[in-house]
N, C-alpha and C positions, 0 to 999 in steps of 0.2 A: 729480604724478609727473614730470611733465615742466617743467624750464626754458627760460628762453630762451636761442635758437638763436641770436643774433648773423648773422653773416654766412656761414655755413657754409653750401654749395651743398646744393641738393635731392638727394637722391636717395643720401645720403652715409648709414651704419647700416645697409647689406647691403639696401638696394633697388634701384642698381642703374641707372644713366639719370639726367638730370637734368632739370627742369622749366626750360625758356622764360618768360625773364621777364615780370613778372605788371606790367600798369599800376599807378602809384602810388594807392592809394585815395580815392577825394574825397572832401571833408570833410564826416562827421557831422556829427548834432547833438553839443553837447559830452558826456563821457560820463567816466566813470571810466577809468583804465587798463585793458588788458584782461591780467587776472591770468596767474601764471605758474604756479610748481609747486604743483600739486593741482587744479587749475583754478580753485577758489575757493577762499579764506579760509572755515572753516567759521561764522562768522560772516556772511556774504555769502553762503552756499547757502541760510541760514534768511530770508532776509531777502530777496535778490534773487529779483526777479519772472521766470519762466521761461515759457517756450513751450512750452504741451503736445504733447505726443509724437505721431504719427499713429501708426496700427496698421503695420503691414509692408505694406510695398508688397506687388499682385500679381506673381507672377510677371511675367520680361518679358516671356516669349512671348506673355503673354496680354491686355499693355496694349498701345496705342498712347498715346505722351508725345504731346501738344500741342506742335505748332512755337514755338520758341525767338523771345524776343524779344532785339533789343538790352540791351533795361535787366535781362533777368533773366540775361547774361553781365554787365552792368557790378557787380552787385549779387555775382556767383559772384565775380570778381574781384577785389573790395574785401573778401570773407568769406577767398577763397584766401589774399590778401596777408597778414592779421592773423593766418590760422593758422600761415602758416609763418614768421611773426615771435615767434609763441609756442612752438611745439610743439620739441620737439629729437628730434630722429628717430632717433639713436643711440641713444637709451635705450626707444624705441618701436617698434624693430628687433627689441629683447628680447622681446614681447611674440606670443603665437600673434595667425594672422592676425584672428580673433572680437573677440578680447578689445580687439585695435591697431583697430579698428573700432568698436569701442564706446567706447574713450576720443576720439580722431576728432569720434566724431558730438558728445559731451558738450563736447568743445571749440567746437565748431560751432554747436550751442545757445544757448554762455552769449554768443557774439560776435554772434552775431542777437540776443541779450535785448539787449547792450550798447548795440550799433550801433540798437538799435529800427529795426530795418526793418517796411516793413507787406509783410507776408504771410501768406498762407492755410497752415492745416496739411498743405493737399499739396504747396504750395509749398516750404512749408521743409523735408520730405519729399524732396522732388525734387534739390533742393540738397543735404539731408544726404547721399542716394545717390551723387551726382555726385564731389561732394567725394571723396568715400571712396574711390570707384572712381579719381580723378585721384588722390592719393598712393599707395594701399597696389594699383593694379590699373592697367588700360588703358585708364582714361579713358574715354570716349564708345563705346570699341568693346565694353566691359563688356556691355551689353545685347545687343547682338549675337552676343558670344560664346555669352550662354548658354542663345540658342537651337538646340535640334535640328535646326530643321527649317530650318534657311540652310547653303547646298553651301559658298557661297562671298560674301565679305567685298571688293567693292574700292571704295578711298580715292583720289577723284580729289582731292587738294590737299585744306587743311581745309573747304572749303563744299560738298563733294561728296562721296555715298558711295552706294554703290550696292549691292545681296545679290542673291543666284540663290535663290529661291526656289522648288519645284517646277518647276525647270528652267527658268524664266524670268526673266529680270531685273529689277527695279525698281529706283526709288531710295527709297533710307530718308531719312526725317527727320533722322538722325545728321549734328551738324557739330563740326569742332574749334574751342575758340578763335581758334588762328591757328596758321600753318603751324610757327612755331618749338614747340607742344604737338604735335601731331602729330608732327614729328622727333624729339622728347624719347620719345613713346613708343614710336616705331621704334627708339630706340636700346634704351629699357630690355628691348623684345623681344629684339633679335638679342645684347644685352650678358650675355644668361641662357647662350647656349649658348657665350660666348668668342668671337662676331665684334662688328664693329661697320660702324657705319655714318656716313661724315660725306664732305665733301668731299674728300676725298682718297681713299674707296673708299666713291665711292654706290652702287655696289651691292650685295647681299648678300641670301644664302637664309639663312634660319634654321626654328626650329620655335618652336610654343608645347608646353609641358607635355603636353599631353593627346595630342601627336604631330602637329597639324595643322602643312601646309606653308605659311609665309610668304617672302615674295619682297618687298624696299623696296629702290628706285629714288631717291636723293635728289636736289634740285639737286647742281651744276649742272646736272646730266644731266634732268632732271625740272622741266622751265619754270613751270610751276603752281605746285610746289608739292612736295612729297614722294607717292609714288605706295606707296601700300602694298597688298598683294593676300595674301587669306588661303584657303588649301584646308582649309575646316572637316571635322575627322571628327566622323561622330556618335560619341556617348558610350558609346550600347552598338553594337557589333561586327555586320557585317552579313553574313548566311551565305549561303551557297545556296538553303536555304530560303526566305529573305526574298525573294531573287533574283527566285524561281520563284512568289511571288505578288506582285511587282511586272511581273511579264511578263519581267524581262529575256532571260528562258532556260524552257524547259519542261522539264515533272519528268523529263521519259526524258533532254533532254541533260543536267540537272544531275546524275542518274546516271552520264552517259556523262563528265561533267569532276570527280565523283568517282573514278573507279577512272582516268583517264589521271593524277591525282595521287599515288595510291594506288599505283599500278604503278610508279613513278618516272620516266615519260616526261619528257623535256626539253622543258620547255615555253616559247613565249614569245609573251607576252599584247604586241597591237598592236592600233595605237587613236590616233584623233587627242585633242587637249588637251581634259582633262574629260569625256571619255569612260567614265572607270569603273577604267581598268589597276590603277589600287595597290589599289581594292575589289577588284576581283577576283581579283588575287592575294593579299590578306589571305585571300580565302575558300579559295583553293585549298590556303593551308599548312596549313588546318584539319586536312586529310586526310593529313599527314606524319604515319608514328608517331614516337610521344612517343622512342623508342628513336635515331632518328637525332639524329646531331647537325648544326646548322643555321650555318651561316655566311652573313649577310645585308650587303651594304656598298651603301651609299647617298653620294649627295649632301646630302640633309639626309635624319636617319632618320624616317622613318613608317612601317614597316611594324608590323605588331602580330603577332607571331606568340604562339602560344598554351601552345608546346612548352616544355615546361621544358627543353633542352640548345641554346641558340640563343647566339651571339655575334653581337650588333651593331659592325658599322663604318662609320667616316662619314668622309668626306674633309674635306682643311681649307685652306681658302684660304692666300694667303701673306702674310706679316706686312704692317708698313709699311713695311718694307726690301725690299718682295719675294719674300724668302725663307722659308722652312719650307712649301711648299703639298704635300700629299697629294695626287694624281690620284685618281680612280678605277680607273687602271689596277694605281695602286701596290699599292691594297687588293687588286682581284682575282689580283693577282700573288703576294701576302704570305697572302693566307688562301690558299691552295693548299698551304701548307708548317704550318698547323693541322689537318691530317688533319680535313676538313670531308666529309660524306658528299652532303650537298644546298649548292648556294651557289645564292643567290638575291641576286640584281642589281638594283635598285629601278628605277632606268633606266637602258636601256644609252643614253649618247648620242656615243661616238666609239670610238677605237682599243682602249679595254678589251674592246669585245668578239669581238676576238680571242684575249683572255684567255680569255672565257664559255664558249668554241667550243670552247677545245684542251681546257678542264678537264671540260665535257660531255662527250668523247671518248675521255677517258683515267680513267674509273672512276668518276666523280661523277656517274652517272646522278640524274635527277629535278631536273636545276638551273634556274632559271626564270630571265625578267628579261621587261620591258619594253621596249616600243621607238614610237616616232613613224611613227606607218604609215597609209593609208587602208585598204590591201587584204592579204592574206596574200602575196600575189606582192611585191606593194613591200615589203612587209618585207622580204622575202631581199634584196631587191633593194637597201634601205639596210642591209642587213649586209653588203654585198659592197664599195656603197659607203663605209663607214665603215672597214673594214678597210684599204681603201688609201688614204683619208686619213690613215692613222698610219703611213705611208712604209713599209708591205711590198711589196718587190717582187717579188710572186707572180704567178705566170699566172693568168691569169679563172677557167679550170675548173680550177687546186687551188683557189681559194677555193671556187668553189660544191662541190666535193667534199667540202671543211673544212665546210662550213655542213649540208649535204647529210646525212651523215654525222653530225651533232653535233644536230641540232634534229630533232623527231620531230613535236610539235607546234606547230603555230600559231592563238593563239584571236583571234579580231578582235572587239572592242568599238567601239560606236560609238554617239556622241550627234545622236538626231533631230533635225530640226528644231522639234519639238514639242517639245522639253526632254528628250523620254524617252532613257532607254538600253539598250541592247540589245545581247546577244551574236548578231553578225549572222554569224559565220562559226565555222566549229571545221574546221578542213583540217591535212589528214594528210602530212608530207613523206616520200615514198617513196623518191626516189633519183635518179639521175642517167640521163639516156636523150641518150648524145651530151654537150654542152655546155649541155645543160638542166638544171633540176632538175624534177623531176619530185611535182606534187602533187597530192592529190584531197581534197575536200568530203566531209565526215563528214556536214555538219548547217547550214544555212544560213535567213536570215530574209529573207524576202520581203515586200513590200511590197504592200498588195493597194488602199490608197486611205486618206480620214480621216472621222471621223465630223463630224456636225453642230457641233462645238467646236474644230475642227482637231487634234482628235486622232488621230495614223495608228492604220491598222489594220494587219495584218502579222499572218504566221504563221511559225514555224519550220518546214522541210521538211526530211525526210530526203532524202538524194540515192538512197538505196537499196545504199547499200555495206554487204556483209552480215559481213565477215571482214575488217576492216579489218588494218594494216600490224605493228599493236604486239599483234595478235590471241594468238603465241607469251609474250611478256613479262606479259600479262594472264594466261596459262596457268601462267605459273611463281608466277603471287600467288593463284591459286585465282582470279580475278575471270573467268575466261572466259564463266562460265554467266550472271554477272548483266549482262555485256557484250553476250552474246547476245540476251537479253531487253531492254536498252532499245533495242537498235538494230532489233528486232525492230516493238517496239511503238511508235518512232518512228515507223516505216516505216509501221504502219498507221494511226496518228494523220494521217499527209501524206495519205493516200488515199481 
């Protein structure tokens, strides 16, 4: 099916990125040519001696690969070379991705019969995987991806890679070729959603498919080597319920941050990096009805909302002249004039949210966003400062009156020192007393020590507020009663 490809660059037939050049291959033993379209001559299928097939690899979650040697990249190398001096990738572009995978490996096959290399059936196994995953996928971080249970993916330069695993880090056995593979698959990432990445704009956020957030650093700016960082989502969606037998939160507060969703309070989820914010907001839009319509604007999109009437928007950097870049302010500014009922902000990180503020204030009740905070107090506190980073020149107390007025709740997330995470704060913003703003503790996690493994112990405590602030707006959605009752049985859960 496929002819030769001549000199046409990789990654040409709607893949998308290109491949770093491959060393020239060293000489076999002498061997026939290695065939072109069909892969074999049907004379030469009957005839030609092949390498039998291994069963399917295990899952990867569930193997650990053997550390890499020298010679089984010199040997990937001299197999890479000969396939894409055979294969034509345009016409295997046409092909679903299975099917482009199973011609791949049969090509892959007959160039190991050819080349007679001595290797084991897991061996050639391992190379047929690798292979596949380097043309039709991402290469080395393949196994990585499709695991569940890794938070998060970082690539120091190709001989280093590291995963967050149950909230700790290690390093994986994962390496690239060489740094110029690694940049080829950064590009072929960020090149899926329309950016790029090279020396003249090394850097760049992008997503993968399934919605996980990436961020690649290249030289110059990146000494080593290319720095690539990945925020893996799991595959299935993680609710409140999960939440609440993972510890992060208890059944009466995940009652209590169902109905402040449910009611439409304006919320806004604070938390330092990797903390949980975009989890916990995915969980909180669960409890939007399906009847509202959702206007969501990001810098790169991962939010997963559930709602069938939802409009994604996403900013865009500016070309190579500079010009065409979307803000985030621009979105927030432009969806206001989409009759949006909920606008949800993925992170607020400058002057847009001043936008978040006036649009909470003026009818868009239930609007969320995110923000970079230790505590509920410094949140306001880098809302205030962030508003006059974007050159308004308001007095101190209209801002906090604007803020004051516009944000009803604040939840704080935060990642232990043990890996864990936990909804450590839910406080209530009341109002303004003088040039303050004035707030109080719904629901807080206290620290009580760690057990024989360094794992903390800690309990959620009610503070004992029995009638909270949004107590009327809960009365208007019918939730008063079941409000009552968890902040009831909070209270005597703490005692």
């Amino acid at each position: 099916m496929f002819g030769k490809r001549g000199n046409e660059g990789f990654g040409q037939g709607g893949f998308g990125g290109s491949v770093s050049p491959v060393p020239p291959p060293i000489p076999a033993a002498p061997a026939a040519a290695i065939p072109s379209p069909g892969i074999l001559p049907d004379a030469a299928r009957d005839t030609a001696p092949r390498q039998p097939l291994a069963p399917p690899p295990a899952p990867a979650a569930q193997r650990r690969r053997p550390a890499r040697t020298e010679e089984y990249y010199d040997t990937k190398s001299q197999v890479f070379s000969a396939l894409i001096d055979t294969i034509d990738l345009s016409q295997l572009s046409k092909l679903d991705a299975e099917s482009a995978r199973e011609e791949i490996r049969d090509i892959v096959n007959d160039i190991i019969t050819i080349k007679n290399f001595a290797m084991s059936i897991s061996e050639q196994e391992e190379l047929l995987e690798d292979i596949c995953n380097d043309v039709l996928g991402y290469g080395p971080l393949e196994p990585l991806l499709a695991r569940d249970d890794i938070a998060d993916i970082m690539v120091n330069g190709a001989g280093q890679t590291f995963i967050e695993v149950g909230g700790k880090t290690i390093e994986s056995d994962i390496r690239f070729r060489d740094n110029g593979q690694l940049l080829s698959i950064c590009q072929r990432i960020v090149s899926q959603v329309g950016r790029r990445v090279d020396e003249s704009s090394p850097i760049c956020d992008a997503r993968l498919p399934d919605g996980s957030r990436v961020n690649v650093i290249a030289p110059p700016l990146a000494i080593d080597g290319p720095a690539l960082t990945i925020r893996k989502f799991k595959k299935d969606k993680l609710t409140l319920d999960q939440l609440v037998r993972f510890g992060a939160i208890t059944p009466q507060g995940a009652t209590l941050l169902q109905i402040i969703g449910r009611v439409r309070c304006n919320i806004v989820i604070s938390g330092g990096t990797g903390s949980g914010k975009t989890t916990l907001l995915n969980c909180l839009t669960n409890y939007i009805d399906k009847e509202e319509r959702v206007i969501t604007c990001e810098d790169t999109a991962e939010l997963q909302l559930q709602q069938p009437h939802v409009v994604r928007l996403e900013t865009r950097p500016p070309n190579i002249e500079g010009e065409g870049e979307i803000t985030m302010r621009d979105l927030v500014k432009n969806c206001l004039r989409m009759r949006p009922e909920r606008i949800i902000v993925g992170e607020v990180r400058g002057p847009e949210v001043f936008d978040l503020l006036q649009a909470m204030n003026t009818g868009h009740d239930g609007s969320m966003g995110t923000i970079h905070a230790n505590t509920p107090r410094e949140c306001l506190s880098r809302m205030e400062s962030m508003i006059a980073m974007g050159g308004f020149s308001l007095p101190a107390k209209t801002v906090r009156e604007i803020i004051s007025g516009s944000v009803d709740i604040v939840i704080q997330a935060a990642r232990l020192r043990d890996g864990s995470r936990r909804i450590t704060q839910i406080t209530e913003v009341i109002g303004m007393e003088g040039d303050v703003i004035i707030t109080q503790d719904l629901m807080r996690y206290e620290i009580e020590g760690e057990d024989a493994n360094g794992r903390i112990i800690g309990r959620h405590i009610s503070t004992g507020i029995g009638k909270p602030n949004f107590w009327d707006r809960a009365r208007y959605y019918n939730e008063e009663k079941r409000l009552a009752a968890a902040l009831d049985e909070m209270e005597t859960k703490s005692n």
